[in-house]
N, C-alpha and C positions, 0 to 999 in steps of 0.2 A: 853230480846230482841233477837229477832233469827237472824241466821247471814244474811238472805236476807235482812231484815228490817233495816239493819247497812250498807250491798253495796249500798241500796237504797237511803237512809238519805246519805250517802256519796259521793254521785253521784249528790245531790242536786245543784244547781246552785243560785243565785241571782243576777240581772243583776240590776246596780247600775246606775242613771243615776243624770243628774242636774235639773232634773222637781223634779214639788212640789207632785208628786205621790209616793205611797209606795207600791213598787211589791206585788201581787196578792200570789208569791209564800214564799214571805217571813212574811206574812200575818198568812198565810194556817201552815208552820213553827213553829209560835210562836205557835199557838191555839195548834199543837199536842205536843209541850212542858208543855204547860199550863193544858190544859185540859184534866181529863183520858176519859172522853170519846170520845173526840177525838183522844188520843191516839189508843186508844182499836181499834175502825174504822179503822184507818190508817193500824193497826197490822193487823189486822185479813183480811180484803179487798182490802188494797192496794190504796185506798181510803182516796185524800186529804178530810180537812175540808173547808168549804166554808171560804172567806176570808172574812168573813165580822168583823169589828173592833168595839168591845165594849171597855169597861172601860180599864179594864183590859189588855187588848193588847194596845188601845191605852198609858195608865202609863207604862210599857215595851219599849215599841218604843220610848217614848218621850226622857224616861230616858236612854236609850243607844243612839239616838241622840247626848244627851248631855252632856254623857259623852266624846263622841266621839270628840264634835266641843270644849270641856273644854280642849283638844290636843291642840289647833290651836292659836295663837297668835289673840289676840283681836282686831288687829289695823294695816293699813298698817304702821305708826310709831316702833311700836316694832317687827312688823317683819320685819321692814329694818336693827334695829340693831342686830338681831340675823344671 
């Protein structure tokens, strides 16, 4: 990984919001984690991958989802006593 491609990816942002929508940019993110040829593109071009979500990204997203809301107290009841 050349050191532009590491300020770049570091520089990255994901704007987090309460809609049932999943950013474009963190979309685009997973695929050049996931996939070398998007990887490769990103490297070489500079050049996101399109956000579009197959299997594979969607089982990614779902599963850090939920791992994430597995944080969160299941109930107004037990998060009164916490």
């Amino acid at each position: 990984m050349s050191s532009s491609t590491c300020l770049l990816l570091t520089r990255s942002a994901f704007y987090l919001s309460m809609d049932d929508s999943i950013d474009r940019s963190l979309v685009a993110f997973v695929r050049i984690l996931l996939y070398d040829q998007d990887w490769k593109r990103f490297s070489q071009k500079s050049k996101l991958p399109s956000a579009a979500i197959d299997t594979a990204i969607a089982t990614i997203l779902s599963a850090a989802i939920s791992r994430r809301l597995s944080r969160y107290a299941s109930s107004l009841e037990v998060g009164s006593r916490l």
